[in-house]
C-alpha positions as a printed NumPy array, in Angstrom:
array([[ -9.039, -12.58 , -32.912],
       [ -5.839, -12.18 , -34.905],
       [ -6.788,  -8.408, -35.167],
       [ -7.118,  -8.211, -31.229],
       [ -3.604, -10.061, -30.977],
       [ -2.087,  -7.065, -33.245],
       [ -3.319,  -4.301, -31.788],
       [ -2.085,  -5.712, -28.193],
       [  1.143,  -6.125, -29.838],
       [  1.36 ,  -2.894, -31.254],
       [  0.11 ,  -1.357, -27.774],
       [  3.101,  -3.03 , -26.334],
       [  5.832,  -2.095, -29.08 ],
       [  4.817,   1.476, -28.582],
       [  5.1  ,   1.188, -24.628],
       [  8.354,   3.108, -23.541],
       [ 11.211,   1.908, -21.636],
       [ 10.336,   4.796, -19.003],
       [  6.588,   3.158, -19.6  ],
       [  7.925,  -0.585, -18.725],
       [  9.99 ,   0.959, -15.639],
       [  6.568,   2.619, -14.303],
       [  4.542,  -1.051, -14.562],
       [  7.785,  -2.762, -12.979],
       [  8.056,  -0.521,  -9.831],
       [  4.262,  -0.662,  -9.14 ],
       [  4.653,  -4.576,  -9.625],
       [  7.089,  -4.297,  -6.69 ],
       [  4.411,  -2.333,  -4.517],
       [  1.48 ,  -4.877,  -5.171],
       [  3.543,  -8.051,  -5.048],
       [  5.745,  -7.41 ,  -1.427],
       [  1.971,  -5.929,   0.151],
       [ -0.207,  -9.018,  -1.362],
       [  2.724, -11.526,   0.513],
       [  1.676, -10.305,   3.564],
       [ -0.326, -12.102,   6.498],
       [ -4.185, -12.227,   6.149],
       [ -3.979,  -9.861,   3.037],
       [ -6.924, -10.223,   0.234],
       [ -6.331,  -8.247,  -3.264],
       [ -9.635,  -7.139,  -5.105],
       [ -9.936,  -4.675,  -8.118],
       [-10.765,  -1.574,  -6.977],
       [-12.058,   1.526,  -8.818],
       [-10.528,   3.917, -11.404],
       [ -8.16 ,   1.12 , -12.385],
       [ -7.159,   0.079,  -8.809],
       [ -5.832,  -2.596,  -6.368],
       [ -7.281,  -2.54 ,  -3.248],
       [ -5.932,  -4.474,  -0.369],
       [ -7.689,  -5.381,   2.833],
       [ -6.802,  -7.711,   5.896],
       [ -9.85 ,  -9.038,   7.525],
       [-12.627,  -6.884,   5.754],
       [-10.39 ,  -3.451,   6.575],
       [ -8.847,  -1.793,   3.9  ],
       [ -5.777,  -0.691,   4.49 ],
       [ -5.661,   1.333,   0.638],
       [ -4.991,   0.738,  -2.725],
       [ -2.435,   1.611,  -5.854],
       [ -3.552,   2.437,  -8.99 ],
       [ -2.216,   1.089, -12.452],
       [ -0.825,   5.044, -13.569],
       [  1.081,   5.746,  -9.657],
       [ -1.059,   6.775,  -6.76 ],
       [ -0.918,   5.117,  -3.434],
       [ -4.208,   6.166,  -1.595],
       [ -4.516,   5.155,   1.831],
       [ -6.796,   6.238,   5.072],
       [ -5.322,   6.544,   8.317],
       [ -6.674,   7.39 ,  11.644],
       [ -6.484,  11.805,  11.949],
       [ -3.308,  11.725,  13.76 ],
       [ -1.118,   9.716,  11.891],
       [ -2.345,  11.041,   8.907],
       [ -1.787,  14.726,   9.814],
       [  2.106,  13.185,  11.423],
       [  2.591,  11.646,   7.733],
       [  1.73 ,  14.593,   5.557],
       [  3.55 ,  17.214,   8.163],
       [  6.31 ,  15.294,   7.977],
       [  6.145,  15.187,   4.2  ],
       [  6.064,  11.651,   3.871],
       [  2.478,  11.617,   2.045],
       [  0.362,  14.164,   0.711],
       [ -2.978,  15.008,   0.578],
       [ -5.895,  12.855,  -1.3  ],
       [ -6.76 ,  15.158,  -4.006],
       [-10.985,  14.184,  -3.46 ],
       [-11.125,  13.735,   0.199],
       [ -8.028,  15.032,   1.42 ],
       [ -9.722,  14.981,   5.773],
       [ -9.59 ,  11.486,   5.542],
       [ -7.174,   9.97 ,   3.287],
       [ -3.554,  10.758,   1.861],
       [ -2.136,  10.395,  -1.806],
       [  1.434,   9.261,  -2.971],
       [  2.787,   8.869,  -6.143],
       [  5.19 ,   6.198,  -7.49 ],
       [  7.156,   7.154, -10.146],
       [ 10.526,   5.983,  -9.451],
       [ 12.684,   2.734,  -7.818],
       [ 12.875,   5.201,  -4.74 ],
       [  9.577,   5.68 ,  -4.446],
       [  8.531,   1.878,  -3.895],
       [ 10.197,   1.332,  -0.769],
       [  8.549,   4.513,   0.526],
       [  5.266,   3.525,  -0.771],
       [  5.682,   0.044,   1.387],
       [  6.206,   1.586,   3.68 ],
       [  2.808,   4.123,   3.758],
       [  0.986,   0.466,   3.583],
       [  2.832,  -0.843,   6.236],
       [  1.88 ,   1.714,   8.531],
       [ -1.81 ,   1.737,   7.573],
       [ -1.599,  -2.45 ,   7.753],
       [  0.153,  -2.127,  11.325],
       [ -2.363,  -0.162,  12.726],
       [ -5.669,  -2.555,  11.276],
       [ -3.867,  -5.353,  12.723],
       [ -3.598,  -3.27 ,  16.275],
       [ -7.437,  -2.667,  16.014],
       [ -7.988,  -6.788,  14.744],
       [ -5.881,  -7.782,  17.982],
       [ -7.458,  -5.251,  20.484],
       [-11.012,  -6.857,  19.146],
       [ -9.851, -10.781,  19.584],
       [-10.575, -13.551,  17.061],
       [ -8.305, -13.283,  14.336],
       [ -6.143, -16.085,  13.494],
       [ -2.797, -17.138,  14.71 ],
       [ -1.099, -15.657,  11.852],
       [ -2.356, -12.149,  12.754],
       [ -2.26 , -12.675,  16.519],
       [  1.464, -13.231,  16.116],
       [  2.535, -10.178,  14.466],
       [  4.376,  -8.009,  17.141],
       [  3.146,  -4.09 ,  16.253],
       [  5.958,  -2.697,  18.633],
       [  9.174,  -4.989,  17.072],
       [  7.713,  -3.976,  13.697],
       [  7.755,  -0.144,  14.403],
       [ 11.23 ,  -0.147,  16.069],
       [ 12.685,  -1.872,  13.048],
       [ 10.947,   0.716,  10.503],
       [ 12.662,   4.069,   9.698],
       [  9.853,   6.305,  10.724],
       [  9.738,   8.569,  13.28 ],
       [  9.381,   8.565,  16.916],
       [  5.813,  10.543,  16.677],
       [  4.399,   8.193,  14.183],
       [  5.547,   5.421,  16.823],
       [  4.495,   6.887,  19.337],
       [  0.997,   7.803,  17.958],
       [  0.289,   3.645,  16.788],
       [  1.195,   2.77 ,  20.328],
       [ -1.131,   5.286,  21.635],
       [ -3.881,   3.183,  19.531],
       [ -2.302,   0.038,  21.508],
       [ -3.202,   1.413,  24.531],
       [ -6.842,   2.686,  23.787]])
């Protein structure tokens, strides 16, 4: 035990301040997402967080930077044109990759989970049956009050409509 104790220690003492920074910023991501209505946290793979509302997952972080997160083909292909998100590296037709690695980056990163949260809780509503807490969330106020675009707007109200 007292041999486990030191080598966590020493782990720690040899952990930059750059190193510290990194842990703190995807802290930041994990903890405002997790606060949000009807989310569930789970450990994902490859040393992940994965978030879901409902049983939809809406993406995860992993402990080293990368935001990975599915969207429907249009919004995806409106994010990464617009250079907001990138490619996935494995399955770059279907999902998108970001990176954290600096205080910029997390409010950015919120905002990629946001999006992909918005548009679960569109699909939730349009199928009836979630709770009140869900029911409640207004998709359109949300997306006027968010600095993206009119065409990402434009295509989550399109998936209103449908």
């Amino acid at each position: 035990m007292q041999s486990e104790r030191h080598g966590e220690k020493r782990y720690y003492e040899t952990m930059t301040t750059e190193d510290h920074q990194h842990e703190t910023y995807l802290e930041q991501v994990t903890e405002t997402v997790s606060s949000w209505p009807g989310i569930v946290t789970d450990e994902g793979r490859f040393s992940s967080t994965t978030f879901r509302v409902e049983d939809r997952d809406i993406g995860h972080i992993h402990s080293w930077g990368p935001v990975d997160i599915g969207y429907p083909q249009a919004l995806r292909k409106q994010l990464i044109a617009e250079g907001e998100t990138g490619e996935h590296h494995v399955v770059s037709d279907r999902a998108t990759t970001f990176h954290v690695e600096a205080a910029a980056d997390v409010e950015q990163a919120v905002t990629l989970f946001r999006l992909s949260y918005l548009y679960q809780v569109l699909v939730l509503q349009s199928h009836g049956g979630v709770d009140a807490e869900l029911a409640a969330i207004d998709v359109s106020d949300e997306l006027a009050s968010m600095d993206v675009s009119e065409d990402i707007r434009a295509i989550l109200e399109d998936i209103r409509s449908r």
